[in-house]
Every structure is written in C-alpha cells, then in structure tokens.
C-alpha positions as CSV (number, residue, x, y, z in Angstrom):
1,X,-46.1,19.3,24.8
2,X,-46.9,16.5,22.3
3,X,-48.9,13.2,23.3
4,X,-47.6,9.8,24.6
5,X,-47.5,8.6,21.1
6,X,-45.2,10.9,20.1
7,X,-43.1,10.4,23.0
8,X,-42.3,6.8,22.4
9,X,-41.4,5.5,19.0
10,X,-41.0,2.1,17.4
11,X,-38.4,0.1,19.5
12,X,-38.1,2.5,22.7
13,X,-40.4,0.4,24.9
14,X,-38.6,-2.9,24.1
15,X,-38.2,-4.7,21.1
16,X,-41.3,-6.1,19.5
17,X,-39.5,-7.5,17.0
18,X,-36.0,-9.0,17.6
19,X,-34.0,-10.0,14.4
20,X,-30.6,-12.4,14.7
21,X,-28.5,-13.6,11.9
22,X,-27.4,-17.0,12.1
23,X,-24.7,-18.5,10.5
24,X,-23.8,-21.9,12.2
25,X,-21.1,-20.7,13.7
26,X,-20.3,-21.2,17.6
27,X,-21.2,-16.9,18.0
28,X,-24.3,-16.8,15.5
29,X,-25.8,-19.7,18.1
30,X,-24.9,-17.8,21.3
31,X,-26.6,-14.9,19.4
32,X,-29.7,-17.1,19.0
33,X,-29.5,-18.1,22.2
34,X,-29.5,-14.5,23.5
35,X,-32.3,-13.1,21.2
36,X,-34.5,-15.9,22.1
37,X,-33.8,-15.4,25.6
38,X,-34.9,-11.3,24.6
39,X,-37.6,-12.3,22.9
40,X,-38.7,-14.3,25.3
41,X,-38.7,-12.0,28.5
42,X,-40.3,-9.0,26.1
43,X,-42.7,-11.0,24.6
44,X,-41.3,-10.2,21.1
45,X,-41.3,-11.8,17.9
46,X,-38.4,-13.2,17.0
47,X,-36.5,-13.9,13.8
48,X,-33.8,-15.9,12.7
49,X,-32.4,-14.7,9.4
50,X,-29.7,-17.7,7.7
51,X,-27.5,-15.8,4.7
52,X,-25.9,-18.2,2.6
53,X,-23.3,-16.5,1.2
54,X,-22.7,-16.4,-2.9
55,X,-20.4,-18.2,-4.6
56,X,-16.6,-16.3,-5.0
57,X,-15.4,-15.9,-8.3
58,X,-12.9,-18.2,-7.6
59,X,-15.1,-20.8,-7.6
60,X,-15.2,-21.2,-11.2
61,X,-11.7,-21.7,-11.6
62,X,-12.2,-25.4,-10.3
63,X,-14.4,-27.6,-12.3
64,X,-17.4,-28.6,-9.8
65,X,-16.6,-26.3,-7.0
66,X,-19.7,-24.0,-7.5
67,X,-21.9,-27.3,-7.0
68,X,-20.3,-28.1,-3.9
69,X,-20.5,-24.7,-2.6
70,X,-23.9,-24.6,-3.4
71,X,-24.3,-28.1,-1.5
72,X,-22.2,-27.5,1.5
73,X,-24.0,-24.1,1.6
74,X,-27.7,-26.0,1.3
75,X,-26.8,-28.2,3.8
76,X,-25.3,-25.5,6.7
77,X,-29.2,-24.0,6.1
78,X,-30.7,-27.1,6.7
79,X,-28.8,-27.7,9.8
80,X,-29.5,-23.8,10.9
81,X,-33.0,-24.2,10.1
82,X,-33.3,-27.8,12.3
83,X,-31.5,-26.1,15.2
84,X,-34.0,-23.3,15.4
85,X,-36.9,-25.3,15.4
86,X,-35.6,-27.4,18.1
87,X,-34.1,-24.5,20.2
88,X,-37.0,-22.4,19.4
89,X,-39.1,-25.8,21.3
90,X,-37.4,-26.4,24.1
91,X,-37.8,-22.2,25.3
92,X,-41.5,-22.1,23.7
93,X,-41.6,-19.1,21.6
94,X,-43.0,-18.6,18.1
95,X,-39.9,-18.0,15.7
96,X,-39.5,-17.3,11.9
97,X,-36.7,-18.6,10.3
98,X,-35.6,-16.8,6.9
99,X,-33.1,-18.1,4.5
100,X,-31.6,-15.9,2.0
101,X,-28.6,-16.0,-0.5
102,X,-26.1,-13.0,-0.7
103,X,-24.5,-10.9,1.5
104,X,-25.4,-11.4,4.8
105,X,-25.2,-7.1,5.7
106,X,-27.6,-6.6,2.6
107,X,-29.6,-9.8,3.5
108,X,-30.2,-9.0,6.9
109,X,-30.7,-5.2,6.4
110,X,-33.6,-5.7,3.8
111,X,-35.3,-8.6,6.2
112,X,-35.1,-5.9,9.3
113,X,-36.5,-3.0,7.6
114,X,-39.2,-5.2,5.8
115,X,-40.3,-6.5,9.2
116,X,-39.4,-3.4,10.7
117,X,-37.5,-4.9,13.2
118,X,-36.2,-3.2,16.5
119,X,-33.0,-4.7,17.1
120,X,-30.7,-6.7,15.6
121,X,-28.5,-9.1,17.3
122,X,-25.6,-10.8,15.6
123,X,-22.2,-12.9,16.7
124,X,-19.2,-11.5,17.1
125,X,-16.9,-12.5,13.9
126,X,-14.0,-15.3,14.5
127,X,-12.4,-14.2,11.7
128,X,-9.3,-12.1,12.3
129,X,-9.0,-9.8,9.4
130,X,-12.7,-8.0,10.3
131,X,-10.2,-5.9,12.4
132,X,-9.1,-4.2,10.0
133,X,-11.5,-4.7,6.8
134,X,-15.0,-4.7,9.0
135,X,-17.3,-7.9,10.1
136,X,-20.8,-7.6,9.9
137,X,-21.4,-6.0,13.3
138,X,-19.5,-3.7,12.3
139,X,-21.5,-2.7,8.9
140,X,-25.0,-3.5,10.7
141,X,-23.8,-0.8,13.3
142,X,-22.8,1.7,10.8
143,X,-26.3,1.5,8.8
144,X,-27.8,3.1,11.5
145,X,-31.4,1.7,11.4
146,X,-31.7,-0.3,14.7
147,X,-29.7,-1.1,18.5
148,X,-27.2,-4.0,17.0
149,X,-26.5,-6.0,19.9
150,X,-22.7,-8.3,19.3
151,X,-22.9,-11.4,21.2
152,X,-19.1,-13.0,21.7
C-alpha cells in the first residue's frame, strides 16, 4: 500500500491555486465572483487571467481599425484590472491579475500549467454560435489538465 503522499495529488484536497479568466463580460465577473468566493473559503491563491483577444484580419480592411481595437481592447484591461483590485478589497484576499494577448484557451492554458493551477473557473459564453463551433469552456474542458468549473 503506498504512503499518504501518493494517495493525494496536486488539486485533490482543494484547490491551492484557483485560476479564472475574465473578460468584462456580465459571466467572466460572476466567475470572479465565484473563484474569489473558492479561494477564499480554501484559503487558495487566486488568479485572474484578462486575454485580450488579437486583432481579426479584417481589421486591416478599414484604415484605423487595428488602433482602435488595440484601444478599446487596452481600455476593457484596464477596467478588468480596476475591478479586481477593488473586488479583490472588499472580500480581503491576495489576487494576481495577468493580462495577456491572444487566444484566451491558449492564454489561459499556458498561465494554469505555469502556475500549476488546480482549477479553472470560467463564464459561461453569451454568444450563441459556441453551440455549435465550441466556447471556451468547452475547449478548457476538453484539454484535460484541471476541474473547469462554468459559472452562468
């Protein structure tokens, strides 16, 4: 029979780390709300992870449009960033924020297995086509690395 070490591994105990990927969006704050609620009651580390998305190739069809993108984009991260340390004040935990640009699956994957997180906690997507093509749940789920936890 092996020891206790071997019986529990990284994550089964609780989460020491708790990852969630904001966005800005009405879900992505209810998920921040519910990891720092986790994080809280486990005494965990929590981390908020912002992705700010690339610029479409589209953009370059309109003169300017890759400079506002890259504006509106700078400014959602500022506002995500503000909101965490405010939120992340009035419950009195310790949080990280990360910002990072590109997609938010790769993003958040290489920020979770860097800080060898043990869950990951994202919003439910408001967009109706992730039915049928996949939202990021759905692709966090599918890597297989950690308990992904969907808040509506």
């Amino acid at each position: 029979m092996g020891s206790a070490e071997d019986v529990f591994e990284r994550g089964t105990d609780g989460p020491r780390v708790v990852l969630v990927g904001v966005d800005g969006s009405d879900t992505s704050l209810r998920a921040a709300a519910y990891a720092a609620g986790l994080a809280r009651r486990q005494h965990s580390r929590l981390v908020v992870v912002h992705v700010r998305a690339g610029t479409t190739p589209l953009a370059g069809l309109v003169p300017g449009s890759a400079a506002v993108a890259r504006d509106t984009a700078g400014e959602i991260a500022d506002e995500v960033q503000a909101l965490v340390v405010r939120g992340a004040a009035h419950i009195g935990i310790p949080v990280e924020y990360v910002a990072a640009d590109g997609d938010p699956v790769t993003e958040i994957t290489r920020v979770a297995d860097a800080l060898l997180a043990d869950a990951v906690v994202v919003g439910a997507s408001q967009q109706a086509g992730h039915r049928w093509v996949g939202s990021i749940a759905v692709r966090l789920v599918k890597a297989g690395r950690w308990p992904v936890t969907v808040v509506p």
